[in-house]
N, C-alpha and C positions, 0 to 999 in steps of 0.2 A: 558510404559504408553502412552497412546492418549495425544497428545501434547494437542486436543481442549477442554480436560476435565481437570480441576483439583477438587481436593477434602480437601475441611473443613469439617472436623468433621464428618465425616462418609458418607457425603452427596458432591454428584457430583455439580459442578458449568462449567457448559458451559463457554468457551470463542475463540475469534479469533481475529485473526492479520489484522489492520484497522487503516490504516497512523500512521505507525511506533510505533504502542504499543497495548497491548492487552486489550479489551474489553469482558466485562463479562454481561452473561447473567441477566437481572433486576431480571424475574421471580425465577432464580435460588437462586437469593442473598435473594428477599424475604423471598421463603423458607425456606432457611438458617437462616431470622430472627425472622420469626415470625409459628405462630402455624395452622396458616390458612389451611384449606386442601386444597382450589383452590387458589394458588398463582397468578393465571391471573384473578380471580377476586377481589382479593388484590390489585392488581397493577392498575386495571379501576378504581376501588373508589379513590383510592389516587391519580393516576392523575386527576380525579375531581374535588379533594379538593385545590390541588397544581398544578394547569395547568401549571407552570413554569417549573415543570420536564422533559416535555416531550421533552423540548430546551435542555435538556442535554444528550438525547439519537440518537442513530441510530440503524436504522431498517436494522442487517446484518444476513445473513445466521448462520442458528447453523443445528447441527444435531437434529432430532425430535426423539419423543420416538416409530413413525413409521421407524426410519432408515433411512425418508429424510433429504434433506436440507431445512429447512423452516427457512423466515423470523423475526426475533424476537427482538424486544428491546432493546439495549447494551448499556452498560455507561464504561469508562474508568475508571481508579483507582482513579483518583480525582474527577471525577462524581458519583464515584459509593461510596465515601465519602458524598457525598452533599443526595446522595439519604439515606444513613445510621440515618443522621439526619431527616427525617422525616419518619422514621419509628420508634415508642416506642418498644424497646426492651433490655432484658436483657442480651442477646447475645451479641448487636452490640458491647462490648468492647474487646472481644476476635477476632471477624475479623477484626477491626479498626487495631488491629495489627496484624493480616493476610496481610493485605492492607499496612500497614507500611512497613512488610518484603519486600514487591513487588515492593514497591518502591526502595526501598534497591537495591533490585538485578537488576532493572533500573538505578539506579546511579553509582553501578558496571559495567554496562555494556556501559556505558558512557566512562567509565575511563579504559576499556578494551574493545574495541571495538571489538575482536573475540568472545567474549560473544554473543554481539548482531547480528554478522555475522552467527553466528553457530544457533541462535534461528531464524532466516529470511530463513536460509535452510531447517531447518525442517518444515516449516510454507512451502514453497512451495511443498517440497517432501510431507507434509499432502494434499495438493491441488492434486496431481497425477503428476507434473512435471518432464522431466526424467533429471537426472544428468548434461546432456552437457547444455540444458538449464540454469538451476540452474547456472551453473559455470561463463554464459554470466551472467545473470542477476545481479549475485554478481560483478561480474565485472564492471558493470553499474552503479550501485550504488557508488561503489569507485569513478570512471572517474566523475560523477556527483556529488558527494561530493568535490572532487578537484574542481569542475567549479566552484559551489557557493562558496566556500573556499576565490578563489579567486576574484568574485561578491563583495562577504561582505566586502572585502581589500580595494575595489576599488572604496565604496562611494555606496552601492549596497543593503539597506538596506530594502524595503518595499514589501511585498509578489505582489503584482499587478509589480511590476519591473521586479523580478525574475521572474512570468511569462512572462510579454512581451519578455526578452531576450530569455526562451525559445521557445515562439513561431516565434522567427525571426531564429532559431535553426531549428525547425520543418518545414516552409515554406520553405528554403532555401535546407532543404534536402530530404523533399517530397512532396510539393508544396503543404502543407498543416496544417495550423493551429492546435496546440494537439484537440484543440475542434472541429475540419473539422475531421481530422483524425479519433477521437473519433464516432464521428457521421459517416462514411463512414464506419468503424467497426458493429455497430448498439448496441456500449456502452450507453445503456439509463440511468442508474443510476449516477447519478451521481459524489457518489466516487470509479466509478470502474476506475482502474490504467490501463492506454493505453497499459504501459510499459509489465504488467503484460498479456498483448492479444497482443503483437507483436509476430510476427516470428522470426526464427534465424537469418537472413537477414537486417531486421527492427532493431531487437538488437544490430546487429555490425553495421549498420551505424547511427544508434543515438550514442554510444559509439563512431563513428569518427568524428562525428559531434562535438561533445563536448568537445572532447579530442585536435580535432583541434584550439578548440576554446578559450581553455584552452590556451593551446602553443601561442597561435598569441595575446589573450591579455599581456600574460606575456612579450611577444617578443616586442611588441606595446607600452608597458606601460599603457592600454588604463584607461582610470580614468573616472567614472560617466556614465549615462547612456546612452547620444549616442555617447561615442567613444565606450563602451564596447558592445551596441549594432550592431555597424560595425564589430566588432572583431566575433561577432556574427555568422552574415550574411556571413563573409567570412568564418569561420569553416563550416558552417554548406554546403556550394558551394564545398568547397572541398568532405564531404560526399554525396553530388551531382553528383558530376563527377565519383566517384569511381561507383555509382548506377545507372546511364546510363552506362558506359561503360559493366557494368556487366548484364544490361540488352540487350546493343544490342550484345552482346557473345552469351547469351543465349536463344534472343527472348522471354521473359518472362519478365512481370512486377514485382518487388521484391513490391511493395504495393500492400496489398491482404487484402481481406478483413476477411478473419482466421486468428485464433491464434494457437501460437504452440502447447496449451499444445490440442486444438479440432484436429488440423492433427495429435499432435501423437495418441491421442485415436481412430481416425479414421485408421490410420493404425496397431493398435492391433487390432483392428475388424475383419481389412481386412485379418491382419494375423489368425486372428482365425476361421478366416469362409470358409480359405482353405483346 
């Protein structure tokens, strides 16, 4: 089955993988609740009426009924609760526990963390991703789960924290801020993931970056946020030096401004047009 479709009651519901949980399509859920023939003119009248909803959505790619990727409206499971209630229907209590189960299998997957490791694979292998990628990328996510692991031990508690440590992370090992970085990519949207447009190269020295960074607070004891941001600065120097040295070997710069998964489509191209 299409991991980005699932299906209530005979009827398909669009969704996709967007900062760590899935998001469903608005227009699809309406359908699902109500009788309307045009679901997207369901959806303009009632964010009219409720201008608040639209604070609960994001505008991410789904598949269209031309076969593209288009733009479309998505609420998460607890958003997509909030929008139930403001749609009258006699439906909504059968997928209120559709939504319940999913929750369900989100809180099992907490408590089994291979669950949600094995759903973040298939999420990229649907993206086109090949294997060796994938395998760095999971990897990445572990070594970075350890770092904040050890963040949140260490007095480490408010999301503007955790990013300054990572961008003294980022600086240190590409002399550039994730939002420099980001921007020298030409990532305009705003929650598209940096991680998710690195290279293979990019991949392993952010993983040494962090992983150094991990080890030398441990090693440090570093507590609060400017010792753990030195402990920082130094991981991220050692993924420095590994990336000059491997640049002057090679005479090549490992920051580039492509990402893996456009060089490997560009080389099926290439392979195919031999």
């Amino acid at each position: 089955m299409n991991k980005s479709l699932i299906v209530f009651q005979d009827k398909k519901i669009r969704r996709t993988w967007h900062d760590g949980e899935w998001h469903y399509s608005v227009s699809d859920i309406i359908a699902v609740l109500t009788d309307s023939k045009d679901e997207l003119a369901y959806w303009r009248k009632l964010k009219q009426r409720e201008p608040q909803l639209v604070t609960i959505c994001h505008g991410l790619k789904l598949p269209a009924k031309d076969g593209k990727m288009r733009y479309a409206d998505c609420a998460n499971t607890k958003n997509a609760f909030r929008l139930i209630q403001s749609i009258p229907s006699r439906k909504a209590e059968p997928f209120k526990q559709w939504l319940a189960q999913v929750g369900k299998e989100r809180i099992d997957e907490i408590e089994n963390p291979e669950l949600a490791q094995d759903r973040v694979k298939e999420y990229y292998e649907l993206e086109g991703y090949p294997k060796d990628w994938i395998d760095k990328r999971l990897r990445g996510i572990a070594i970075r789960q350890d770092l904040t692991g050890e963040w949140e031990s260490r007095g480490i508690k408010e999301q503007k924290e955790f990013a300054i440590l990572t961008n003294e992370i980022s600086k240190a090992t590409f002399d550039k801020t994730v939002k420099e970085y980001k921007k020298f990519k030409g990532l305009k949207r705003k929650n598209q993931n940096l991680r998710d447009n690195m290279t293979d190269w990019e991949l392993i020295l952010t993983m040494v970056g962090e992983k150094a960074t991990t080890d030398i607070t441990i090693s440090k004891d570093s507590k609060g946020r400017n010792q753990c941001k030195h402990s920082a600065i130094e991981g991220g120097t050692i993924a420095k030096n590994t990336r000059k040295e491997i640049e002057q070997k090679t005479g090549k710069s490992i920051i580039s401004k492509d990402n893996y998964l456009h060089l490997s489509n560009k080389k099926k191209q290439i392979k195919h047009n031999k």
